[in-house]
N, C-alpha and C positions, 0 to 999 in steps of 0.2 A: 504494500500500500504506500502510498505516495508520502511522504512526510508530510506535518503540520507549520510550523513554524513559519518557513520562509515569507516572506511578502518582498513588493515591487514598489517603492517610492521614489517619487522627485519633488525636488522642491526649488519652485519659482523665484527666481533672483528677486525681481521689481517689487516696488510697492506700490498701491494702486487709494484710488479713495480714501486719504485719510488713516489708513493705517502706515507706518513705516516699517521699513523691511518684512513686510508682510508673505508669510511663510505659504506658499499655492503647494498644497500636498498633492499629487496622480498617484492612485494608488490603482496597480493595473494588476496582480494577480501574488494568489496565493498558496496554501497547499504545494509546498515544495516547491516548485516552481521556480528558474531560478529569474534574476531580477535580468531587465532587459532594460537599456535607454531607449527612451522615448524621446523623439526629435520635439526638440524647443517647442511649446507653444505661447509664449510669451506674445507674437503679435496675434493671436488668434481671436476673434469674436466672440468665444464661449466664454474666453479668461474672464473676459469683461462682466459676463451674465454671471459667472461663478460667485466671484466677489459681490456682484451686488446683492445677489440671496441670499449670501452671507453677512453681509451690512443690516441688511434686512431684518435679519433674525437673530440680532444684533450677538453673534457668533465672534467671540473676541481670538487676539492672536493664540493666547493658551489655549485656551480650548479646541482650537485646531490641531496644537505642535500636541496636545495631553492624547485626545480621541483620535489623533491621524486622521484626520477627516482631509477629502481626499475627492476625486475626480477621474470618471473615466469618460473619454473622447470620442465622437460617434465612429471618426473611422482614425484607424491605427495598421499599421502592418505587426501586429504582437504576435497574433494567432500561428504565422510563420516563420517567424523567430521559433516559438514554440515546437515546431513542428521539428526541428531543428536536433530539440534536445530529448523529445516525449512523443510517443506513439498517441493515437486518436485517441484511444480507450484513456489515458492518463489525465489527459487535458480536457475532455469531456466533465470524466469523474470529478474533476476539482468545481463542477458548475459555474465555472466563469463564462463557458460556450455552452452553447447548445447546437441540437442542428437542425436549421430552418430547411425543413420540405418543399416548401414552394423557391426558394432559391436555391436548393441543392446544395448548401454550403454552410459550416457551422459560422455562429453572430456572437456575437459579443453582448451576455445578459445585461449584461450593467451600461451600457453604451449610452454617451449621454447622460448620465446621473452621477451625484455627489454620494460619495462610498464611505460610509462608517463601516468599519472593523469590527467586526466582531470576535471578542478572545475569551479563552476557556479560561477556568478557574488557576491556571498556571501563568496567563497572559499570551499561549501562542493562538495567533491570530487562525481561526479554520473558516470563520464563515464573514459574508460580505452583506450589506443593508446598502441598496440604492435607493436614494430619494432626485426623483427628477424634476428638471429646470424648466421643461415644454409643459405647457395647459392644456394641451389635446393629447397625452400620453394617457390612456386610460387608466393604469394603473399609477398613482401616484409613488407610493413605495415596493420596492420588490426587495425578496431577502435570496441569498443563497436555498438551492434545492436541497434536502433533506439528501444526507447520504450515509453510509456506516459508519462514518464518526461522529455526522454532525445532524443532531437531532435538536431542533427549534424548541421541544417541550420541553426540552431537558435540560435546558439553559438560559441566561438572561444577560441584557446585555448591562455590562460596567460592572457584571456582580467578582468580578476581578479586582477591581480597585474598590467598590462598598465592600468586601466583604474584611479589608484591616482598618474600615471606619470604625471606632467604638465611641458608643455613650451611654451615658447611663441610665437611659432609659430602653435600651437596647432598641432602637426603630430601624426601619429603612421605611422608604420611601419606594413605593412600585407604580411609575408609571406607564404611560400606553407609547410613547415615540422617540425618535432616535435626538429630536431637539428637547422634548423633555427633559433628559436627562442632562444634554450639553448645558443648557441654560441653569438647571440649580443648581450643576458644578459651577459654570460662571460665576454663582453668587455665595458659594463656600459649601454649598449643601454635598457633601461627597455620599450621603448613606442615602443613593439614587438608584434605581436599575429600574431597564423598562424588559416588556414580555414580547420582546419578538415579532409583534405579530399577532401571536397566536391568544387564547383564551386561556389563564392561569389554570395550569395542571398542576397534577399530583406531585410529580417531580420536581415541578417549578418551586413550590410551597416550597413542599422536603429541602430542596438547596437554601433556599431563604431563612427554612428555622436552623439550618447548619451554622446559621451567624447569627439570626436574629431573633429574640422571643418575640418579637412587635412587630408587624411589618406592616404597616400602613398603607392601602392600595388609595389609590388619589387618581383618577378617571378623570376626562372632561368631563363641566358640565352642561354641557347639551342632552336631549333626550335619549342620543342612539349611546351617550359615553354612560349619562343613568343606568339602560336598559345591562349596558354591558357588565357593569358592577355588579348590580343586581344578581345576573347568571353567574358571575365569578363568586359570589358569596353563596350561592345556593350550592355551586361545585364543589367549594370547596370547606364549606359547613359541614357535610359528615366526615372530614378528613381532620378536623380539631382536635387538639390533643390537651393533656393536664401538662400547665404549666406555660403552655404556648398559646399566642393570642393573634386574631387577624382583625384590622380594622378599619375603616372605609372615610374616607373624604369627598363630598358631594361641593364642587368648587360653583361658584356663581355661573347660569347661563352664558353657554358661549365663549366659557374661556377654560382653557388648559392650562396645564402647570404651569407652561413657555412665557403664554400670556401674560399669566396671574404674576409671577415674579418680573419679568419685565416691567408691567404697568406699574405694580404699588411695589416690590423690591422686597428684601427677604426678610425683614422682621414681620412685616405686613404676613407674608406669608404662614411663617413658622406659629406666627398668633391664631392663624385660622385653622392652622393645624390643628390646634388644641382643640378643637369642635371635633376632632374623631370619633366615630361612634364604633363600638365594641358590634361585632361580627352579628350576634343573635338580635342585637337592638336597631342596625342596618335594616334586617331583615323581616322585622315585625314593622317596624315603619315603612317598608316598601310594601310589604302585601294591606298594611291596613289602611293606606291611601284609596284603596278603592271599595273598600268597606262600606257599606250602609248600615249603621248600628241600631237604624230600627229593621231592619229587614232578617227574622230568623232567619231565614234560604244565605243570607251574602254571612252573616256571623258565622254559621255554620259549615260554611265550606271555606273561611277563614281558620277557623279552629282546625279541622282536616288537615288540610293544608300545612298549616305550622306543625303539629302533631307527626305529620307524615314524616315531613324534613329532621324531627325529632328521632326518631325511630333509625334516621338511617346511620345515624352518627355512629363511627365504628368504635370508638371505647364507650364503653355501655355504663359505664359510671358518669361522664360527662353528657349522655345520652340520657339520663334520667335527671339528671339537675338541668338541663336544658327545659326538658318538659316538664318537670315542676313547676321552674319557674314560668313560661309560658302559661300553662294549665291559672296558676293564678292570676297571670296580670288578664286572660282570656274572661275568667272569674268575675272581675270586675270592671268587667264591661257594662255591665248590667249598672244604670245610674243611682239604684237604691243599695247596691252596694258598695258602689265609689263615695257618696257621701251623705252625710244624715240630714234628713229632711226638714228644711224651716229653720236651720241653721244658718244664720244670717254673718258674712264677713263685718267683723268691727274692727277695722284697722289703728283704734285709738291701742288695742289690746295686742301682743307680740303673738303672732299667729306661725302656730309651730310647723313648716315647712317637711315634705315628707322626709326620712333618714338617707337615702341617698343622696337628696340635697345638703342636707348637713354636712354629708364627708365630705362631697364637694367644695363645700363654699363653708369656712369654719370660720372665718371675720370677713370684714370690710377691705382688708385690704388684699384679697383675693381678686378685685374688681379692680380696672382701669379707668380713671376720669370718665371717660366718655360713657361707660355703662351704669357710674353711680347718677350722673346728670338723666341719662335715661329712665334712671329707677326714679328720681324725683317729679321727672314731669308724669310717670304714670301713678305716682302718689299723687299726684295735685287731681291728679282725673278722678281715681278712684274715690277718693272723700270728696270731693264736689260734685257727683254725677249732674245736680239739676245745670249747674253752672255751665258747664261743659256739653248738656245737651242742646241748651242755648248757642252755644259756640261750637257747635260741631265741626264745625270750617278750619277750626284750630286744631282740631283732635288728626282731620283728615289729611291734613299737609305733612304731619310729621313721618319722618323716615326714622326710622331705627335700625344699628348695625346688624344686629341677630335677628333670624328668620323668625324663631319660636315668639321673642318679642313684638314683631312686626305682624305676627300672625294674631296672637291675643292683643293689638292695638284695634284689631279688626273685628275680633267678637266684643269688645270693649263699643265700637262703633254701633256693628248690628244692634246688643244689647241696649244700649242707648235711644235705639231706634223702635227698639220691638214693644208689642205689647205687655211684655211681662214687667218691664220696668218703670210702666206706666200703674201696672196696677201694684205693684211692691216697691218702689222707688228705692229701694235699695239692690247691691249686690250679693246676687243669693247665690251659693257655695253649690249647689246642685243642679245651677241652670249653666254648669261649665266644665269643661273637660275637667280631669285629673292632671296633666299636664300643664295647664294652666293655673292649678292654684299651689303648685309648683313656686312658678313664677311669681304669684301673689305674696307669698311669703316671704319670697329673696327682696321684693319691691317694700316689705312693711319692714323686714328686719336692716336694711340697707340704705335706703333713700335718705339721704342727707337733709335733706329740704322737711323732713318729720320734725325736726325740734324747732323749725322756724313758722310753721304753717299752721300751727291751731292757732284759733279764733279771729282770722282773718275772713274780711267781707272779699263779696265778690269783685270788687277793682282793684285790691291788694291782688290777691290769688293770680288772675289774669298779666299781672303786671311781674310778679316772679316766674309763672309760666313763660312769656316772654323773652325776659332773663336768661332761663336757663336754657330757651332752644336759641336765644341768640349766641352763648359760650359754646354749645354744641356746634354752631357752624360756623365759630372761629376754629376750632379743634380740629371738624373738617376742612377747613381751609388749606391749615400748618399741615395736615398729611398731604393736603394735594400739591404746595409747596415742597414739599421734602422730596416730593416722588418726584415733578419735573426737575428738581436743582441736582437729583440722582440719574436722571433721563439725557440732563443738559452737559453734566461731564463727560458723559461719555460721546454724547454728540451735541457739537454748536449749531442748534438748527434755529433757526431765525425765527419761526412760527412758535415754538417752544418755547424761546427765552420772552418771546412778547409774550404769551400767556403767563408765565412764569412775575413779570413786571405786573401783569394785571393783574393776579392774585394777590401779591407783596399788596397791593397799592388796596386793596377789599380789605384785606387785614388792617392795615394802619387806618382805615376810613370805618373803621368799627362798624 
């Protein structure tokens, strides 16, 4: 069999666009193969296109010289160099050629496209990732063909250099693309690997708990990156083990890791990591989205459902603590036994939040500026309902960072709206999820604005409301600041820095 190791590089004298001595990697073949020069393309047209989708994706010089990211050329005379040193059958097997039937001649898989490396746990290079530069290439990404060394499920890529990351929370990070990964290495995040391609197998996990108890899957969030989570967690749910844990990151609509740290930069990031959710609680929030919890028929085939995925988990002691807990939270579904009836919230009173929240959140200073100012303004709502349903206009405008927040700002709306709150003019503990009085509890035990806010009249209240959403979007300003002045270092773009002027200049004009 051919050996592994060898690979084919060149590297471009010139510097192009703002980078200096910028390093143009051709990475033209591998799998023993020995290395051939490839005549100059330095004046060539593609150069030009290289670089710029590399600017683009704003791909810096390390991370090219780190990943070998690399370039192969539509037409090349390699194949008979090749032929030179290796019979058909050799040069075939390494899947860099293939042989095209309708021209009677083997081509060049990777032709035209930007070639990430692929290396095995040891660092020798066996398989190839092309991402292409044409918009009419049907397939955007291609990978090397599966062959008797190199098997796509069985591997991931970068998990070579993640796997002498350590911390102490033991994570990695698994994303779905080859710039995924380049970009949070750009921004220090080394415990990255992405899957290939393919849909996270059994083997794949396996190698990932060989380094990591935690491994943190982070999808796009658009719906086909949701759906795909989704299936990867149900995959790979009865393969969980004692002591090992897998967990899911649902990133904002429409943007990928690449994006996400690009746009807002890597603390922004690493903070919204924190919102990971544990593998079983991923999964009961995905299937109970489509739930009707007055409808027996959709309860019922929810509970199946969970139960079933229950049942498959192969160690049978995690397998029965799964579905206990399931079985209960399933339990109190039922709203007379989530809360006691005609038990009315009194926020003057410390209202004891459920015990998971506790471990959670054990003081105040567990929260960031921006989430205690948020627990304030839904304190001012909460005790003033009539106030506020008058001003609903106020209620409606605000944004809040967290989804769950921004969700209950919205039964907080309805409720306001509805007839029940007309006839009870208070907020009743039973006319609301469990989930939410979650929430309720972090907002009475937290909200700063509670020792300044009793026995103020309605123009007072209104006027700290005010207040506090206007500090709120000085807060978001300073992040939106921070992120262009982190955008604008690394490029001088003229559209940037004026927005960047107009924001400074929002900030100082309070």
């Amino acid at each position: 069999m051919v050996g592994n190791n060898s690979y084919l590089y060149r590297i471009f004298k010139k510097g192009y666009r703002g980078f200096k001595r910028f390093p143009r990697y051709l990475i033209a073949c591998f799998f023993g193969l020995k290395p051939f020069h490839v005549s100059t393309l330095d004046d060539k047209p593609y150069c030009l296109d290289i670089i710029e989708y590399l600017n683009k994706r704003k791909v810096t010089k390390n991370e090219i010289i780190f990943f070998k990211i690399g370039y192969s050329p539509t037409n090349n005379n390699f194949y008979e160099k090749l032929k030179e040193e290796f019979d058909e059958k050799q040069i075939n097997s390494s899947g860099i050629y293939y042989f095209d039937e309708s021209r009677k001649k083997y081509t060049d898989r990777f032709r035209n496209r930007i070639i990430f490396p692929v290396k095995s746990l040891n660092s020798s290079i066996f398989a190839l990732g092309g991402r292409t530069l044409s918009e009419t290439t049907f397939a955007k990404y291609i990978n090397s063909p599966e062959t008797e060394f190199y098997k796509k499920g069985n591997n991931l890529y970068n998990i070579n250099s993640a796997k002498e990351f350590t911390n102490n929370d033991d994570e990695v990070f698994i994303v779905e693309g080859y710039m995924d990964v380049v970009n949070l290495h750009k921004f220090g995040i080394q415990n990255v690997v992405a899957n290939l391609g393919t849909a996270m197998t059994e083997k794949q996990i396996d190698l990932i708990w060989r380094f990591f108890k935690n491994p943190i899957i982070c999808l796009d969030g658009d719906s086909s990156g949701q759906k795909a989570a989704l299936r990867a967690a149900e995959r790979l749910f009865p393969l969980m083990k004692p002591d090992f844990n897998i967990y899911f990151i649902t990133l904002p609509e429409n943007l990928d890791p690449d994006a996400y740290i690009n746009q807002k930069g890597k603390e922004s990031f690493l903070k919204f990591t924190k919102s990971k959710m544990e593998i079983q609680n991923f999964i009961w929030d995905s299937y109970f989205q489509d739930v009707d919890r007055n409808n027996p028929h959709s309860l019922s085939l929810f509970e199946k459902k969970i139960k079933s995925l229950c049942n498959d988990v192969k160690d049978k002691t995690l397998s029965k603590y799964f579905l206990d807990n399931f079985t209960q939270r399933i339990n109190e579904l039922t709203p007379n036994l989530n809360f006691k009836k005609n038990k009315f919230f009194k926020l003057n009173k410390i209202f004891n939040p459920l015990q998971r929240t506790k471990d959670l959140y054990k003081s105040r200073n567990k929260f960031v500026e921006k989430e205690l100012k948020e627990f304030s303004i839904l304190y001012l709502i909460i005790n003033n309902l009539d106030i506020f349903r008058k001003n609903i206009e106020l209620v409606s405008e605000i944004t809040f960072s967290n989804n769950l927040i921004t969700e209950f700002k919205q039964k907080l709306i309805d409720y306001l709206l509805s007839e029940k709150f007309f006839s009870k003019k208070k907020l009743v503990l039973e006319d609301f999820d469990e989930k939410f009085g979650d929430i309720i509890g972090l907002i009475d035990l937290n909200a700063p604005v509670k020792i300044i806010a009793k026995n103020k009249n309605e123009e007072e209240i209104i006027l700290m409301f005010s207040e506090i959403v206007s500090e709120i979007k000085k807060i978001d300003l300073r992040e939106r600041i921070e992120s262009l002045e982190d955008k604008v270092s690394l490029n001088l773009d003229e559209k940037l820095y004026s927005e960047l002027l107009s924001l400074r200049n929002q900030l100082k004009g309070g």
